[in-house]
N, C-alpha and C positions, 0 to 999 in steps of 0.2 A: 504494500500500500504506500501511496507518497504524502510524504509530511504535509500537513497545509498550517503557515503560519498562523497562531490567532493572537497575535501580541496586544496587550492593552497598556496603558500607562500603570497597572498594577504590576502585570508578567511581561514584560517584553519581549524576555525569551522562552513564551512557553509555545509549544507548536503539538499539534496533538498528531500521534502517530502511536502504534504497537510500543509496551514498555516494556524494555529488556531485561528489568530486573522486578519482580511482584515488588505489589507498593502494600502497606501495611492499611486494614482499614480505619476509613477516619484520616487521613493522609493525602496531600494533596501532590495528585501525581503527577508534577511540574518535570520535564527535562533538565538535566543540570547540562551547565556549560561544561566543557571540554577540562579548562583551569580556571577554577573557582579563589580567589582571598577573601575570606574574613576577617572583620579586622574591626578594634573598637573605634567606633565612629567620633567617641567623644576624647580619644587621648592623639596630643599633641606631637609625638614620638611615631606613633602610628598614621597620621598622616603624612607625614614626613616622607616614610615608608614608602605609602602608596605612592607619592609624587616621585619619588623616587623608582619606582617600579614604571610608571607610566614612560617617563623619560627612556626607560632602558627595556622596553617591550615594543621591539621595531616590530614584530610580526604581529601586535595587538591580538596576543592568544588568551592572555589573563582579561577575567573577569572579577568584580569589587563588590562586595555587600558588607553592611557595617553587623556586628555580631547581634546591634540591638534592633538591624531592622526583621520584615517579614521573611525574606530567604533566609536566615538562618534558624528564624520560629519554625519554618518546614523541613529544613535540613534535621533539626532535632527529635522532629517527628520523625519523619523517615528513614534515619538513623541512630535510633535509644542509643543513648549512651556511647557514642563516637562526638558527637561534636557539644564541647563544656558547655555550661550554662552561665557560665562566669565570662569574663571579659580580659582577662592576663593573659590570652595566646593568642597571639594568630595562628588561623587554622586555612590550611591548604587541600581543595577537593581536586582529586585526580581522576576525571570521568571518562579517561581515553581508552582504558581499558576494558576489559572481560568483568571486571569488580571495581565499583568506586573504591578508590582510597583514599584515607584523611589523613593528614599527619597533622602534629601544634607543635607548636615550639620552637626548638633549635629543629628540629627534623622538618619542619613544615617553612622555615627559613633558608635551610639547604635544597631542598626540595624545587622551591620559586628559584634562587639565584642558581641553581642548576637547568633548569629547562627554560631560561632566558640566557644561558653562560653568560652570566654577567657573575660580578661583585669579588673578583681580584681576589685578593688577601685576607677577607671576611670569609670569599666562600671554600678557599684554600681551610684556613684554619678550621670553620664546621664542619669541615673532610675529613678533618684529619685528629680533633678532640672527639674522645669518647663522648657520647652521647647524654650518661649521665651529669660529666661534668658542665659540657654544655648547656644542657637546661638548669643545672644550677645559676650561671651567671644569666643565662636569659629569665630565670625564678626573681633575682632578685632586682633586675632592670624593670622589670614586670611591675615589680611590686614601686619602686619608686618614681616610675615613670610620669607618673602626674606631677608632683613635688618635681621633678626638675625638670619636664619639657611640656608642662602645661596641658590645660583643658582644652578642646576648641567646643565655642559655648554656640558656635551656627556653624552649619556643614556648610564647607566650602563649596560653590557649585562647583561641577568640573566642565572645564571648557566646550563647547559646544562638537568637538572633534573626538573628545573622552568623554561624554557625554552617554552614550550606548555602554561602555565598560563595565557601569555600575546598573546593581539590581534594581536595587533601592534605596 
């Protein structure tokens, strides 16, 4: 059967077609983008981030939703217990495959600067630091991240070109 868009200013990218993976009932069974970031919409660090992601995503494969909007409310559905309820990780959805995968943290920050090869010397060292260690200092950037890179108290639009990137 062929996909037929039915995008709205709610789902833009939802397109109704056969779903390759069972949806849970009760569950709204939106298509996920290819590369998904989550990310907390209200910390200052975290937009930074995504600016910085956008600039370095020449092929425009990632896609952006903030943790506290609706795509992540359905993500959480659709995946119990994969994607936190809290706002200390960004979380990276991998829907290119045979199986969504998620990864948060230091793993879901190697993960984005890997399939853009971008980030030098950052993404060198999260190659090459144990895993555990690594989420230790992203644990504790996490946690101080407001106190030294600030709140953003209105979402910044994204430019009329980045504009499609984001969910919600």
């Amino acid at each position: 059967p062929r996909a037929v868009a039915t995008g709205s200013a709610s789902y833009p990218w939802q397109v109704t077609e056969p779903q390759p993976r069972p949806t849970p009932p009760g569950v709204d069974p939106v298509r996920l983008p290819d590369h998904l970031v989550l990310y907390d919409g209200s910390c200052g660090l975290c937009n930074r981030v995504i600016q910085f992601l956008l600039v370095r995503d020449r092929e425009r494969i990632l896609r952006y939703a903030p943790l506290q909007g609706t795509t992540a409310a359905l993500l959480r559905k659709r995946f119990p217990g994969r994607i936190p309820a809290g706002l200390e990780t960004v979380i990276y959805v991998d829907n290119t495959g045979a199986k969504t995968e998620i990864w948060t943290r230091s793993e879901a920050a190697a993960r984005i600067l890997d399939r853009l090869g971008e980030g030098g010397p950052a993404r060198a060292l999260l190659r090459v630091t144990p895993r555990s260690l690594a989420d230790i200092v992203y644990r504790a950037i996490a946690t101080s991240r407001y106190r030294i890179f600030g709140r953003v108290d209105e979402c910044t639009l994204p430019s009329p070109d980045n504009r499609a990137l984001f969910l919600d």
